[in-house]
Every structure is written in C-alpha cells, then in structure tokens.
N, C-alpha and C positions, 0 to 999 in steps of 0.2 A: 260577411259583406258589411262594409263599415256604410256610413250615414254619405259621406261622399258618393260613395261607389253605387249607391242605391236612388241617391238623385239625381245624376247622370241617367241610370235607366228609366227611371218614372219618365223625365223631360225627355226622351230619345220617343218616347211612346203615342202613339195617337192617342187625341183627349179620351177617347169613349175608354179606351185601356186603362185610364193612368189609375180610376180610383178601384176598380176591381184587383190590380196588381199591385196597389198601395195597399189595401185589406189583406192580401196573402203577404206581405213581405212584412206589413207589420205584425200578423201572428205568427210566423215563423219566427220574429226578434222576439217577441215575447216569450215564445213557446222555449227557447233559447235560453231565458234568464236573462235578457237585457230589456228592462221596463223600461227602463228612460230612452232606449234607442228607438222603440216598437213607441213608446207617444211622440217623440220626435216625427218618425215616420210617416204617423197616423193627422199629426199638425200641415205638413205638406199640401198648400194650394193643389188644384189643378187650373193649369194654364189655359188662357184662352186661348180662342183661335186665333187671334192674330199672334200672341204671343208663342202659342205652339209654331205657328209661322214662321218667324222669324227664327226662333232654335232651330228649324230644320234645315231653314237655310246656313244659319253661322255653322251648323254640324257639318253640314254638306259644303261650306265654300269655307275653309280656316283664314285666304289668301283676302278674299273680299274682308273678311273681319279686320284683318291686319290694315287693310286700306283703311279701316272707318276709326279705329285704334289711332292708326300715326295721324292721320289728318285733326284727329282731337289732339292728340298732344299742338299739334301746330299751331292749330286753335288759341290752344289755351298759353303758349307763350307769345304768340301774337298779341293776345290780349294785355297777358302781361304787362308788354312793351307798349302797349298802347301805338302801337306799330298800324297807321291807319292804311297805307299804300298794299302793305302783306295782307291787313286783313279784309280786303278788298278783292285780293286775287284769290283769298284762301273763300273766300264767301262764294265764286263763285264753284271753284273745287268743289266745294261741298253740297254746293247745289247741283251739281253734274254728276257725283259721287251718292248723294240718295235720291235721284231719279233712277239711277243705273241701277242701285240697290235693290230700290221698291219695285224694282221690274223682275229682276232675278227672283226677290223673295215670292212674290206673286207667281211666276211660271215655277216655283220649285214646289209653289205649295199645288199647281194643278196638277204636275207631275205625278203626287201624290193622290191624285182626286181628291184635292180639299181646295178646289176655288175660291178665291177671296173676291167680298163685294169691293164695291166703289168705296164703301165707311171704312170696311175691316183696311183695304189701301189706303187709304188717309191715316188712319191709325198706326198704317206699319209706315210711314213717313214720318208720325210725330216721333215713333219709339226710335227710329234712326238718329232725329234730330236730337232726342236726350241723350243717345248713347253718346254723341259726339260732347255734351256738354256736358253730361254728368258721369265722375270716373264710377262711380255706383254702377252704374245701369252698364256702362261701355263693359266692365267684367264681368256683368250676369249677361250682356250678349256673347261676348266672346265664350264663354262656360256654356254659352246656349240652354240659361238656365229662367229665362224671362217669365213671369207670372203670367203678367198682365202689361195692356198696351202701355207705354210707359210718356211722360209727357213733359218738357221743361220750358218754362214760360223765360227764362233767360236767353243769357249766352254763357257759356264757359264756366266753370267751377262757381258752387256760391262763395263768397270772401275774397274772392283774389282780387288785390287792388292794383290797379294799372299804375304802374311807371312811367314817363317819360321817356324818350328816347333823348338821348344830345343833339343839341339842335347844331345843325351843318355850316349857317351862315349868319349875318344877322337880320338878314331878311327872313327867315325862319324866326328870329325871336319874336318877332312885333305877331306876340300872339292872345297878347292882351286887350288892344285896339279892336283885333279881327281873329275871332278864336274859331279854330275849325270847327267842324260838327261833329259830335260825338261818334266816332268808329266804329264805335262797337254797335251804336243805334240805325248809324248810318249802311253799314255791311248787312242788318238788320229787315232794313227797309221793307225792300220788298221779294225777301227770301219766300215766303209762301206761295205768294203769286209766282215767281222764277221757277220754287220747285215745281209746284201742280201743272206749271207748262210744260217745262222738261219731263215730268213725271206722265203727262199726258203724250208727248212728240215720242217721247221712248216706246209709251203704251202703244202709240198706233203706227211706229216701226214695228214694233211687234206683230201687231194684229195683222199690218199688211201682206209681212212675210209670212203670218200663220195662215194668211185668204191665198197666198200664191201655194205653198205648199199645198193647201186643201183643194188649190185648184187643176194642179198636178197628182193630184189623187184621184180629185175625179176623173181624171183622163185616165190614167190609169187603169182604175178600174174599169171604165168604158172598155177600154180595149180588151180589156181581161173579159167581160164582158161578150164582148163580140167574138171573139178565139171560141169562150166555150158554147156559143151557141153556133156555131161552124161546127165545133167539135162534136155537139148533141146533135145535129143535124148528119152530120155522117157518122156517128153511131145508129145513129136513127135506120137510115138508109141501111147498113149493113145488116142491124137487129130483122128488116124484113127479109132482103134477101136470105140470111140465113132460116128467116121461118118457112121462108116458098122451099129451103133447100129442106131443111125439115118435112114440110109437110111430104116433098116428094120422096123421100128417102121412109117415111111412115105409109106409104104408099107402095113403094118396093117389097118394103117391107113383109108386108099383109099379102104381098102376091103371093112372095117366096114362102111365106109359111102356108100358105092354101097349096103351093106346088108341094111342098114336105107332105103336109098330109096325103095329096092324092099318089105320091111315090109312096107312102109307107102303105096305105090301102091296098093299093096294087102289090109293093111287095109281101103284102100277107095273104093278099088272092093267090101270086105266083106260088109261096109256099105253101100252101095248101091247095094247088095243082101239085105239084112239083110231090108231096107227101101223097096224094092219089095213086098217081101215075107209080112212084115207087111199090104202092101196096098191087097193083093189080101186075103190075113185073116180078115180085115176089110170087106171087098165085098162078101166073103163066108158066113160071121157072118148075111150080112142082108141080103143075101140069107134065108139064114136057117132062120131067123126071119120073114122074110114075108111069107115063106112059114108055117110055123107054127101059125101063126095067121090066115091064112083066114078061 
C-alpha cells in the first residue's frame, strides 16, 4: 500500500479510528522496510470534525463537488475579466450553491451519527467558501482529503490580476469621471449575510420536512400501537378461554384416571373371584371322579 492509497483510507475513516489505524499502518510500513513511508504516515493530521464532514460528504456526493469545482473556475475567470454583470449572477450561484451544500454536508454527517453544531455549520460554509476560491483547498475537497475547517478572507486565487473587458460603447468609456464599484468587493458585499439566510431558509426546509416526517411516524406508530393492543387484548381473551378449556380437560382428566383405577381394582377382585371359583371346580371335578370310580 503506497502513501496515496493509505490516505484515502485514514480520511474515509471516523476521527476516533483515524490514529489507532494510523499506528497499525505505520508499523506494518516499517515492519516492511520502508522508514521514510511509516514517518510519512505517522506525520498524517487527523481531521477535524467538520473537516472529517465535509470528506464524507465530497466521498458520498463526487456530483456536488463537481458543481463547487466548475462554479470556481467560473469564479475565477470572471474575475479575471473583471466581468462585474457575470460576477454578480455567479455571486448569487454561489450563494445558493453553499447553502444547498452546508445542508447536505450537515444531513450526511447525522446520517452518520456525527451531528454538527451551529459553529461546526459555519465552519463547513467558510471551508465551502475557500474551496471555491482557493485551487488548494478545492482539490483536497474534491480528494475528500480536508484537515481542518479551511478559511479565505478573499475572492478568487491570490495574484490574479483583473483585466478589463472591451468597452461596447462610448458611454461605457466615461469611466474615469464615474468609475464603477469594485466587482469583486461589490459581489462581496453581503455574501455572508445572503449565505447564513439561505443557509438558515434551507435549514428550516429541512427541519420542517424532518417535523412532518416525524409527524407521520408518530401516527404511525399510534396505530401500530393501537392494532397491537386489539391484538394483546384478543390474545388476551383466548389465553383464558383456553385456561377454563384447560382447567376443564384437567378435570376430566383426574375423573378418568380415578375410573382406571376403580376398573383395574375391580378387575383384579374379578380375577381373583374368577381364580377361586376355578380352584374349587377343579376340587368338585375329583370329587365327582372319585366318587364314580369306586
């Protein structure tokens, strides 16, 4: 197992796992004869929880990563262009695109029984927001190899310098007199506020569909509920009738074997009438025999 292959598995792994199976994989490299693979190994963070988060999620959705992937690149040649119209529409994009995010990452982490608070949600919204700005971060999400929450106080790649676009008319040029606002500060504005709404509107889609579901469960169960106590109430019923048919049939019972006994009594009185009566017919027979011989 090469160093790839190996932190793939550690990051696929619940935190409590990651350094017990980090200790066995780096003495097995050791034990192996490869020193430098087995301290590599043994140097390997373990991920926080929101960052184990969000791996589980990019593991589990490759399709959503891809969404969060092209909308950076979009991002970032928007910016390029210094394109303020695109990076206006792409702002909101992206503001619809990690609300939608931070809600899947969230339900996929309770899916797993690892709830995320209110902080650790904030947290998986900033590391959204770098992955879209920083190509760094965007492939250790996509690898679903993330440390730790990750955070970019920008927009877009650091160094990249905005371009111009060609101006369409010459009412467009007069933009020296009356210079627009900066684009990228302006798309900027009030993306945290936007997100945390959308981030909150999604959440409590969520939660409403999760109080209706639970409220069709309770019903559910109510009636499930109600069948089995119909159902134990005529077990119920039957378990006596058949104790009254019991008792009466233990009651038969004990007749019938008092009549056995007083039949076998009797027939061993009869047999021994019956063995009498033989012996003194035997004693009468050689009576009347000897009498008829002299």
């Amino acid at each position: 197992m090469n160093l790839d292959e190996i932190i793939d598995e550690l990051y696929g792994l619940p935190p409590a796992e990651f350094v017990p199976r980090r200790k066995v994989l780096s003495k097995e490299a050791k034990s192996e004869g490869h020193a430098s693979l087995a301290a590599e190994v043994s140097a390997l963070r373990r991920p926080t929880r929101v960052a184990w988060a969000v791996n589980q999620w990019a593991r589990h959705d490759p399709d959503g990563v891809g969404a969060i992937l092209d909308l950076a690149a979009e991002l970032a040649a928007a910016q390029r262009r210094a394109a303020a119209e695109r990076l206006r529409g792409l702002s909101t994009r992206r503001q619809r695109l990690i609300a939608e995010t931070v809600v899947a990452v969230a339900e996929r982490a309770r899916e797993m029984d690892a709830a995320l608070s209110d902080n650790a949600i904030r947290e998986v919204g900033q590391s959204l927001r770098a992955a879209l700005a920083d190509p760094e971060v965007g492939a250790a999400l996509q690898r679903g190899r993330l440390v730790t929450a990750a955070e970019y106080s920008g927009f877009g790649p650091a160094g990249v310098f905005a371009v111009p676009e060609p101006v369409a008319d010459e009412h467009d040029q007069d933009t020296d007199d009356h210079p627009d606002d900066d684009p990228v500060a302006e798309a900027e504005t009030s993306d945290d506020l936007d997100e945390r709404i959308a981030a909150a509107t999604a959440a409590l889609r969520s939660a409403e569909e999760d109080e209706h579901r639970a409220r069709e469960d309770v019903a559910q169960r109510a009636d499930q509920r109600a069948e089995a106590a119909q159902r134990a109430d005529e077990l119920a019923a039957q378990a006596e009738r058949m104790r009254a048919e019991l008792a009466h049939c233990d009651a038969e019972l004990r007749f019938a074997r008092r009549q056995l006994k007083v039949a076998d009594d009797e027939g061993q009185s009869a047999a021994q009438a019956l063995s009498e009566l033989q012996t003194r017919v035997d004693h009468v027979r050689r009576l009347l025999a000897g009498l008829e011989g002299r």
